[in-house]
C-alpha positions as CSV (number, residue, x, y, z in Angstrom):
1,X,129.3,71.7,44.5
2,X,131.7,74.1,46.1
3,X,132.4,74.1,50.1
4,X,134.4,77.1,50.1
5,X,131.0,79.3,50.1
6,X,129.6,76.9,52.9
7,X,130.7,77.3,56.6
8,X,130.9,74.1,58.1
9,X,130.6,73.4,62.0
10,X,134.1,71.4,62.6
11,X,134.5,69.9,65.8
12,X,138.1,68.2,66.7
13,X,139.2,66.2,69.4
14,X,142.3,67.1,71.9
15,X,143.8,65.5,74.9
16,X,141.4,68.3,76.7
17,X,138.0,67.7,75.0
18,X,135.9,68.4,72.1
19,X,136.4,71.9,70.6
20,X,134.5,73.9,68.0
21,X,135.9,75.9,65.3
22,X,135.6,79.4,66.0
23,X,132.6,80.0,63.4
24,X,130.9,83.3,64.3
25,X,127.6,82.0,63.2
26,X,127.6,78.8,65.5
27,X,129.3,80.7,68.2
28,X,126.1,83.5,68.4
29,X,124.0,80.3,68.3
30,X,125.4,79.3,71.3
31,X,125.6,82.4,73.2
32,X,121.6,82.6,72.1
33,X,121.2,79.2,73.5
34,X,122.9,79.9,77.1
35,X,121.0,83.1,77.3
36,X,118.2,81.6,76.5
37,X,118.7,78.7,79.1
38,X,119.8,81.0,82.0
39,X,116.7,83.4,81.4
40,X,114.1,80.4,82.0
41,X,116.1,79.3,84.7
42,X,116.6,83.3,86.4
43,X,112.6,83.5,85.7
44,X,111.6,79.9,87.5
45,X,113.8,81.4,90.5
46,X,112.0,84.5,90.9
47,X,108.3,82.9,89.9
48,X,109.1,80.4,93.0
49,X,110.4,83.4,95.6
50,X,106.9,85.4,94.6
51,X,105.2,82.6,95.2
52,X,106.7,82.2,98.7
53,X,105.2,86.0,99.3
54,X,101.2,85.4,98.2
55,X,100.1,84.1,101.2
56,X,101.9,84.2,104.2
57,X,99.3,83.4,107.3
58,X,101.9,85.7,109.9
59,X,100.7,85.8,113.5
60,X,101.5,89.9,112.8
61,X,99.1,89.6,110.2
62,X,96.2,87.9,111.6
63,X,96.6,89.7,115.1
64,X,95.8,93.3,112.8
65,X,92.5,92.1,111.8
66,X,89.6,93.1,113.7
67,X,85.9,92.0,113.9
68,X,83.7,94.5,111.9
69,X,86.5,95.3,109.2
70,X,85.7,96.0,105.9
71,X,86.2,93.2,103.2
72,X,88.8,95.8,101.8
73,X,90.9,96.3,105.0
74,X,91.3,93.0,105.5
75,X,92.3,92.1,101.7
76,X,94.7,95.2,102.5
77,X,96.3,93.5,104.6
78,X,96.3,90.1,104.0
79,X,97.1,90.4,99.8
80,X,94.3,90.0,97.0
81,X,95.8,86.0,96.5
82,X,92.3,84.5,98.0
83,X,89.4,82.8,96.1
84,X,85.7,84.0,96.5
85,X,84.9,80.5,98.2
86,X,80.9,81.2,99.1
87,X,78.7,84.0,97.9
88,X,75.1,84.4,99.0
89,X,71.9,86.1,100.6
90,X,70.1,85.1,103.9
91,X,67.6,87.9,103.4
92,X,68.7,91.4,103.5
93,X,72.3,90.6,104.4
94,X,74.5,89.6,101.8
95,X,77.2,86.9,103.1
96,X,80.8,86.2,101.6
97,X,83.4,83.7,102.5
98,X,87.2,84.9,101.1
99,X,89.1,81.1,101.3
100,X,93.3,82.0,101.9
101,X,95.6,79.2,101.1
102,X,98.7,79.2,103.3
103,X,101.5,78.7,100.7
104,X,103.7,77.7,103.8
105,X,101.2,74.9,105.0
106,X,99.5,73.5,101.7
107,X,96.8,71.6,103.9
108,X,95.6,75.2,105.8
109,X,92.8,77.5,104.2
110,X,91.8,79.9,106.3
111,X,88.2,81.4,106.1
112,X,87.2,84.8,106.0
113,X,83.3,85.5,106.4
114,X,81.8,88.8,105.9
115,X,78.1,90.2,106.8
116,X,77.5,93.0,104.3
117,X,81.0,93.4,103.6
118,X,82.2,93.4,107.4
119,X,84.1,90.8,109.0
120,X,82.0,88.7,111.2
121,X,84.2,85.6,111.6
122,X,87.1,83.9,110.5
123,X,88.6,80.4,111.0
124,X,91.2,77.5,109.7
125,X,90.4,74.6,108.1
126,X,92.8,71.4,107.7
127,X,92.5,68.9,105.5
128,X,94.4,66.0,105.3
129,X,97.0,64.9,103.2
130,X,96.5,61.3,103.1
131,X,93.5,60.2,100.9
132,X,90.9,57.7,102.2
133,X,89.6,55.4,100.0
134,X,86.2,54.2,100.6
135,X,85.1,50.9,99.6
């Protein structure tokens, strides 16, 4: 068999460390890798800091909603990042409850009902973070 054809990845040993030969093969490789390293780790960043911006209970936010708003003013201003929690009819008037999780506060939902797509009420819930085992 003949080596000359075949690039081999050499590593020696100095007083400073372990080195590699300067293979341009092995050295793309690497710069691939590292690339490819820092990119998950520059998209994990920015997932996290978006997450930090879905749903952001503000006093400023809260304090510009107003009874009798439609369901699409208030998703206007507090962000499309809420769950349909209840859906349902009591006769002619159709009733929906929007549930907000406060990223901030992980144990705070806050509860928006609406009366034929009109605010009529809205309120926090808590919920505990400690479970309780029943016996």
């Amino acid at each position: 068999m003949n080596y000359s054809d075949e690039k081999l990845f050499v590593l020696t040993y100095n007083n400073s460390g372990i080195i590699a030969n300067q293979d341009p093969t092995i050295i793309m490789y690497l710069r691939i890798f590292k690339n490819t390293i820092l990119s998950g780790f520059l998209i994990v960043l920015l997932h996290s800091c978006a997450s930090l911006q879905m749903a952001n209970m503000t006093s400023a936010k809260m304090n510009a909603l107003e009874l009798g708003m439609s369901k699409e003013e208030v998703t206007q201003i507090l962000g499309s990042d809420y769950k349909i929690a209840e859906k349902r009819l009591e006769g002619p008037i159709e009733i929906e409850v929007l549930s907000y999780r406060d990223h901030f506060e992980n144990d705070e939902f806050y509860l928006f009902v609406f009366k034929n797509n009109k605010l009529d009420k809205w309120y926090r819930e808590l919920f505990s973070k400690e479970r309780i085992e029943i016996e």
